[in-house]
C-alpha positions as CSV (number, residue, x, y, z in Angstrom):
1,X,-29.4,-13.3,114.4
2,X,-26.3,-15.7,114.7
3,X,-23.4,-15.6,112.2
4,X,-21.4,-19.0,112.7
5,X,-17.8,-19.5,112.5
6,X,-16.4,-20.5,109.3
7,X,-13.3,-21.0,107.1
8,X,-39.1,15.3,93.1
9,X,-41.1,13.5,96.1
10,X,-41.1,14.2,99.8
11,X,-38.1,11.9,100.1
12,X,-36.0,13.4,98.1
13,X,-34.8,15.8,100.8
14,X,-32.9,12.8,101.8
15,X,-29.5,11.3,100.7
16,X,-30.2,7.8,99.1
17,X,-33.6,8.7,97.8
18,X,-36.4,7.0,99.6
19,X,-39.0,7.9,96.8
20,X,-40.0,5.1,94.5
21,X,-39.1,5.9,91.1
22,X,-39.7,3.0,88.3
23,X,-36.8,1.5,86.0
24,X,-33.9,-0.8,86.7
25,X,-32.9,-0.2,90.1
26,X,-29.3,1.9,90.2
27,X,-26.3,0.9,92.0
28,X,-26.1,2.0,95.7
29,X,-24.0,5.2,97.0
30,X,-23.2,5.9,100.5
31,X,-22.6,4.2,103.3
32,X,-25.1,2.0,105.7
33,X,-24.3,2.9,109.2
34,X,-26.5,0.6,111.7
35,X,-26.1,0.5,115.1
36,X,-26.6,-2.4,118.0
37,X,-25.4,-5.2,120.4
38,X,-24.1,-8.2,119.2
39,X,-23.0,-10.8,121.6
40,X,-22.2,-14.4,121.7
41,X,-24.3,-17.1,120.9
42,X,-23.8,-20.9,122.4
43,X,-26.8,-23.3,120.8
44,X,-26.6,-27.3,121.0
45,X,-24.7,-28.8,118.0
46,X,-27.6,-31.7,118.0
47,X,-31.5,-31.1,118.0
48,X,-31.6,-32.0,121.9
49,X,-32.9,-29.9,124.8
50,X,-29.9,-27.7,126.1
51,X,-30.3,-29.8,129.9
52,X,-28.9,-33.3,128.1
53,X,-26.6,-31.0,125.1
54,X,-22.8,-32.3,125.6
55,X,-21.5,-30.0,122.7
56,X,-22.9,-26.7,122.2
57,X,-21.8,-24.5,118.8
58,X,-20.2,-21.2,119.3
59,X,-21.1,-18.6,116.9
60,X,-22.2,-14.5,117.3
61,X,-25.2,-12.9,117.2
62,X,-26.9,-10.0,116.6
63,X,-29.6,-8.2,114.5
64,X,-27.9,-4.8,113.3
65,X,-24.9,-6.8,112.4
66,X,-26.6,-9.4,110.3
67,X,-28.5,-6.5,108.4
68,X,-24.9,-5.0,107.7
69,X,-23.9,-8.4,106.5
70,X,-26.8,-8.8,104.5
71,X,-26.1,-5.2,103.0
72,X,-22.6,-5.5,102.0
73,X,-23.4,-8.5,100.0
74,X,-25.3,-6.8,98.2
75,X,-22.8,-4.1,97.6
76,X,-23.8,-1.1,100.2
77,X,-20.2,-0.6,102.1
78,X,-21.3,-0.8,105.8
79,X,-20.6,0.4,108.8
80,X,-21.4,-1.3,112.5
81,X,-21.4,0.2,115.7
82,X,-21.7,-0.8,119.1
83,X,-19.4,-1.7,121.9
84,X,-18.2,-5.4,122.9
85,X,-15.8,-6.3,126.1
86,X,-11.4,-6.5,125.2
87,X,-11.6,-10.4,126.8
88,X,-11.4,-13.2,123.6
89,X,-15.2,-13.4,123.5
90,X,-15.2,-9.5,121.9
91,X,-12.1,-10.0,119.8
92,X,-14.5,-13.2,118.2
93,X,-17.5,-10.9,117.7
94,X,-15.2,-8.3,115.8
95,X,-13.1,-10.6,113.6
96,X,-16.4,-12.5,112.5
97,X,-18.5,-9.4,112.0
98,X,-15.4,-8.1,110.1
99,X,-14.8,-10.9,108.0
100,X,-17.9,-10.4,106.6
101,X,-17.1,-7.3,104.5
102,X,-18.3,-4.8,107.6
103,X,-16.4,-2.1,108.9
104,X,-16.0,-2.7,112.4
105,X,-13.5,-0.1,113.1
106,X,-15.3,1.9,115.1
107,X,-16.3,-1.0,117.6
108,X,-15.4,0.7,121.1
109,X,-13.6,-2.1,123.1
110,X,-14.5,-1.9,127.0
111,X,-12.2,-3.3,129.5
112,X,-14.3,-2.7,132.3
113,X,-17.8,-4.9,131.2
114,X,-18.5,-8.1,129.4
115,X,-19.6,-9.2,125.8
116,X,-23.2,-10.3,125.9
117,X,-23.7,-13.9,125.3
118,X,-26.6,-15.8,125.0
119,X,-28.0,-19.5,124.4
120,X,-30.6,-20.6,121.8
121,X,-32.0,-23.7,122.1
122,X,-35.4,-26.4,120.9
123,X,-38.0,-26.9,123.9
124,X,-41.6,-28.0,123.6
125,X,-41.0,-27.7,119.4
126,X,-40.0,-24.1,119.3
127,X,-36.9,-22.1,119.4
128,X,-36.1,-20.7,123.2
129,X,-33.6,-18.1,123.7
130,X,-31.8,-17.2,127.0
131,X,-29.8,-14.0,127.8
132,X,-27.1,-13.1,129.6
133,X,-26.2,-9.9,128.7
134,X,-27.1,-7.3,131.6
135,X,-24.5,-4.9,132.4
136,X,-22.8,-5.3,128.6
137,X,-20.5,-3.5,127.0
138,X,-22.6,-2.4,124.5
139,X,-25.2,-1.8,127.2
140,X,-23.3,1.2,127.5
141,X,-23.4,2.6,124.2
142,X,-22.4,6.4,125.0
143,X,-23.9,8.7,122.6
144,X,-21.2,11.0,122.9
145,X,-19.3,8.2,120.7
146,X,-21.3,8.9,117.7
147,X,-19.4,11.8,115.4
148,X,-20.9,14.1,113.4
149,X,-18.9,13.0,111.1
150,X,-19.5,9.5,110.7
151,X,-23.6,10.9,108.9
152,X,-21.1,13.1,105.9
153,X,-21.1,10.5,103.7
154,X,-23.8,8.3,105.1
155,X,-27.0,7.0,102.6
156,X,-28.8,5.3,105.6
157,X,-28.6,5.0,109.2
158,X,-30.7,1.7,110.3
159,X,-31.7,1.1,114.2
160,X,-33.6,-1.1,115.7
161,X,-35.8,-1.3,118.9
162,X,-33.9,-3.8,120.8
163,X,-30.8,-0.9,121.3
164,X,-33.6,1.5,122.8
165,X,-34.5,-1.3,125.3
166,X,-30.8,-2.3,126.6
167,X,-30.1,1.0,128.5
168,X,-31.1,4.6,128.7
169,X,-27.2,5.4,127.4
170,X,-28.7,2.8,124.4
171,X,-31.9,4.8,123.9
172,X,-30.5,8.1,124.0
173,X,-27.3,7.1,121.3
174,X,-30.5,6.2,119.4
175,X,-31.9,9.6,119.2
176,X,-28.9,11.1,119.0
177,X,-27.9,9.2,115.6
178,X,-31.7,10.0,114.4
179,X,-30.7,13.9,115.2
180,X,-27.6,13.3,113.1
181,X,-28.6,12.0,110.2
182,X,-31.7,14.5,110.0
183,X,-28.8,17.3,109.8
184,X,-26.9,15.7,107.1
185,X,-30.0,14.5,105.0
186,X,-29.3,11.1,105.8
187,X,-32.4,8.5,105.1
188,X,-33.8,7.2,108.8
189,X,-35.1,2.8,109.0
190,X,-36.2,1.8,112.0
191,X,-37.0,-2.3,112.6
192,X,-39.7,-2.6,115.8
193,X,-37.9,-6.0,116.8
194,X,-40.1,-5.4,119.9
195,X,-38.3,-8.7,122.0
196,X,-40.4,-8.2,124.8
197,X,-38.1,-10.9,126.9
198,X,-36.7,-7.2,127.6
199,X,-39.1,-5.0,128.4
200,X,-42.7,-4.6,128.6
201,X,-45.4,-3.3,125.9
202,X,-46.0,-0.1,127.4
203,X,-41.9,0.6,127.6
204,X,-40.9,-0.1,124.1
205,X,-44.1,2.2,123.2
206,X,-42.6,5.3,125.2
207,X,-39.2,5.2,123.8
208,X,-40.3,4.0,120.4
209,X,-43.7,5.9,119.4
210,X,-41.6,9.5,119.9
211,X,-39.2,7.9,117.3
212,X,-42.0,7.3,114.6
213,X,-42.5,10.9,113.3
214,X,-38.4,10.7,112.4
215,X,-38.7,7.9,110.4
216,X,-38.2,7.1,106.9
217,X,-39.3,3.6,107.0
218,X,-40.7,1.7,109.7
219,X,-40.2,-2.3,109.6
220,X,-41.9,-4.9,111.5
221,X,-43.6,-8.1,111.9
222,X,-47.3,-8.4,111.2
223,X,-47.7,-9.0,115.6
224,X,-45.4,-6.0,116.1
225,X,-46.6,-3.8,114.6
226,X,-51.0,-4.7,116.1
227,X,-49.0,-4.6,119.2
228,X,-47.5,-1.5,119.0
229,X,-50.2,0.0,117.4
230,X,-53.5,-1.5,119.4
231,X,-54.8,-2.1,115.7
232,X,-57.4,-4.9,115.4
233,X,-56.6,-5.5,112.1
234,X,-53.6,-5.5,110.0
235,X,-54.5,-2.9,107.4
236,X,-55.6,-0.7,110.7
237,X,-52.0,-1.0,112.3
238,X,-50.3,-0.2,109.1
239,X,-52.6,2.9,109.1
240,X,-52.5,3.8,112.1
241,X,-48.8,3.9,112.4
242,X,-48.7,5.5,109.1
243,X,-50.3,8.4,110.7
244,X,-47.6,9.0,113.3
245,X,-45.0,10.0,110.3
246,X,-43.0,7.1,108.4
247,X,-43.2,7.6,104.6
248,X,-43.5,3.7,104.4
249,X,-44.7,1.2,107.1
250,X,-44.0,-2.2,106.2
251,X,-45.1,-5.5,107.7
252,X,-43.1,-8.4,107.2
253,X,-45.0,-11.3,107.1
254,X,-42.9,-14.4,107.3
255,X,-43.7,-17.3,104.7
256,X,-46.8,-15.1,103.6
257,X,-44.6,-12.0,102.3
258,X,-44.8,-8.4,103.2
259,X,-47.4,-5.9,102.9
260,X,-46.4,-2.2,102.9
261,X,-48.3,1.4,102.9
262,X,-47.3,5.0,101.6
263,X,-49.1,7.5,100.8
264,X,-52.1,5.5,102.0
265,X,-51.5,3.0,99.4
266,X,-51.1,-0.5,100.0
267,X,-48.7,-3.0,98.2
268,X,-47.9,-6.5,98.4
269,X,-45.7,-9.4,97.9
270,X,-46.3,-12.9,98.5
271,X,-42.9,-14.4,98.9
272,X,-40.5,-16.8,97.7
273,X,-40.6,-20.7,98.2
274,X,-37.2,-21.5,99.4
275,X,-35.5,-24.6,98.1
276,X,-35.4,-25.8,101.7
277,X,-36.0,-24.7,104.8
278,X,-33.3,-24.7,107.7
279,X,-33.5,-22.3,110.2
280,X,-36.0,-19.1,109.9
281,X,-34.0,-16.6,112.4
282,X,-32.0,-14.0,110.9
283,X,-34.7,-13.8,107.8
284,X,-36.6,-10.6,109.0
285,X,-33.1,-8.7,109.1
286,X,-32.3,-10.4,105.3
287,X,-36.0,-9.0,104.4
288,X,-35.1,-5.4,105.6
289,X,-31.5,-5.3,103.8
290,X,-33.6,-6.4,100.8
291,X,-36.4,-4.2,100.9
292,X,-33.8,-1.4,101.6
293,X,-31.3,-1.7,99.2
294,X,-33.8,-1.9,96.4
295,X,-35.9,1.1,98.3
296,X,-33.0,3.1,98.6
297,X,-31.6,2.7,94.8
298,X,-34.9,4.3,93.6
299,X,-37.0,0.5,93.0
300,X,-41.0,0.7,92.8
301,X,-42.2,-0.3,96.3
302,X,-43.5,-3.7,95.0
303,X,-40.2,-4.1,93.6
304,X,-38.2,-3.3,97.0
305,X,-40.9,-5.9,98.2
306,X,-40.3,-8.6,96.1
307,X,-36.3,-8.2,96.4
308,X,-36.6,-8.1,100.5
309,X,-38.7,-11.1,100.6
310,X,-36.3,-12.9,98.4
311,X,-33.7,-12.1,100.6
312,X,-35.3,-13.4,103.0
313,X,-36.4,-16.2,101.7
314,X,-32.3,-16.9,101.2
315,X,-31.7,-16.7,104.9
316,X,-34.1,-20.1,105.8
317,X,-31.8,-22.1,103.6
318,X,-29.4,-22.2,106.0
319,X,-28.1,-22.9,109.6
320,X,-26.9,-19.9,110.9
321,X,-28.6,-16.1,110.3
322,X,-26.3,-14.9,107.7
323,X,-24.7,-17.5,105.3
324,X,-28.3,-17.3,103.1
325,X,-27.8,-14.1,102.2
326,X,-27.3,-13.5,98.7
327,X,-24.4,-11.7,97.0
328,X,-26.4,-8.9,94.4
329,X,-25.6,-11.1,91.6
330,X,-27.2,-14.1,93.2
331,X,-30.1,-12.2,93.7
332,X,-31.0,-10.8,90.4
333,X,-31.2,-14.8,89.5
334,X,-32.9,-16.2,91.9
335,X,-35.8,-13.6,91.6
336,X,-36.5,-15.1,88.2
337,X,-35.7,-19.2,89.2
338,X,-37.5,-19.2,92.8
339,X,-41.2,-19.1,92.4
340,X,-42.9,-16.7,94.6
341,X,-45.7,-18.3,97.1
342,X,-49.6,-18.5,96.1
343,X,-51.4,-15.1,96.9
């Protein structure tokens, strides 16, 4: 999630047309509105435990904000909300969000709680993360913020599960943007990104199962989405959650691609080998600005497939969450250079 410092179908109801048509896939209209925390993000500059680290790297953080990022690069103008604190630590996450190509003007500055930071760090041979960001400032995401008129001219509105979990102020501004865009025919995603560092499994399935019938598309890793679903299988998860309203249920996969269902058909993709592999965090939010963009332009399911696993098979090359993403142009190359992984 970190961004690092440096110089005739049932869908057609909907603006941005979630069908799957076939052809070349258009260019994008609307806007991307996406809404969530970003905070902060300290990690050691050298592969050593954060106990003996002497120099940590400051960057920012934060899942709706890299899927923004990932989005405008790929030409979608887009549109981030959330709230951060009016001390030096907020103005950093707004200036690097913005700097990006993201419209951050509508980032509610709150003098009265902090910016969320939090620390990532190597222990035992995996990736640890530790948060500090209780009492936030966009822990108190009011959904009286969100205007109707922000949905007018809106293609997609993209959430995420980690909002629902920060605060009930956080859930509700997530159902009240759902009821928004559903009155201004605006296309619903919703990524599970369960993190259940902050909450339990039986929490994130009462505020996020009531959520599924107004989806669009439904996102999530292959564990998320047995988790969420008390599926034994994969292929019974996707079902299952199928039946409780997306259009399309997608599991992203990691290195072994993405599997989707609609209409109780399956599809797949098997991925991208990457040149070289950095740093895999921030690749499941490339994946769903991918799969999204091409979805949303009228591409073939395995088409919006391929191009999401591509993008996030760009996001691995590199340090930090964001700097992989590719521009549209470098996309359209490296789908026919990078070979895609044995089924």
């Amino acid at each position: 999630m970190a961004l690092t410092a440096r110089g005739a179908s049932p869908d057609q109801g909907r603006r941005g047309h979630l069908g799957p048509v076939h052809g070349a896939v258009r260019r994008p209209t609307g806007r991307v509105l996406t809404l969530g925390e970003t905070m902060v993000l300290l990690h050691p500059v050298d592969p050593a435990p954060l106990r003996t680290a002497r120099r940590l790297g400051l960057s920012v953080a934060g899942a709706d904000s890299n899927f923004a990022i990932a989005m405008a690069r790929l030409g979608w103008p887009a549109t981030w909300l959330s709230a951060v604190s009016t001390d030096p630590l907020g103005d950093l996450v707004v200036e690097m969000v913005g700097a990006e190509g993201v419209d951050v003007s509508l980032v509610r500055r709150d003098p009265d709680h902090p910016t969320g930071v939090f620390f990532k760090f190597p222990e035992a041979g995996q990736t640890r993360v530790r948060y500090y960001r209780s009492g936030s400032a966009a822990s108190h995401f009011n959904p009286d913020w969100l205007a109707p008129s922000l949905f007018e001219t809106a293609a997609l509105l993209h959430v995420n599960g980690v909002t629902c979990a920060l605060s009930e102020s956080c859930a509700a501004s997530v159902v009240r943007a759902i009821a928004l865009a559903h009155q201004h025919n605006v296309s619903v995603s919703l990524d599970l990104n369960l993190r259940l560092q902050l909450w339990d499994l039986e929490r994130a399935r009462t505020a996020l199962t009531p959520l599924l019938p107004q989806v669009d598309v439904l996102l999530g890793t292959e564990e998320e989405l047995l988790a969420l679903s008390g599926g034994a299988t994969l292929d019974e998860a996707l079902t299952r959650t199928a039946a409780q309203g997306p259009r399309v249920v997608v599991a992203k996969r990691g290195e072994r691609g993405a599997v989707a269902l609609t209409a109780g058909e399956r599809k797949d993709h098997p991925g991208f080998i990457p040149p070289v592999v950095v740093d895999t965090v921030g690749a499941g939010d490339g994946f769903a600005a991918g799969f999204l963009s091409a979805h949303l332009s009228g591409a073939t399911l395995e088409e919006a497939l391929r191009r999401g696993n591509l993008v996030g098979a760009a996001a691995v090359t590199a340090a930090d969450d964001v700097s992989g993403y590719p521009t549209e142009a470098q996309l359209e190359a490296w789908l026919t250079t990078w070979p895609t992984a044995p089924r």
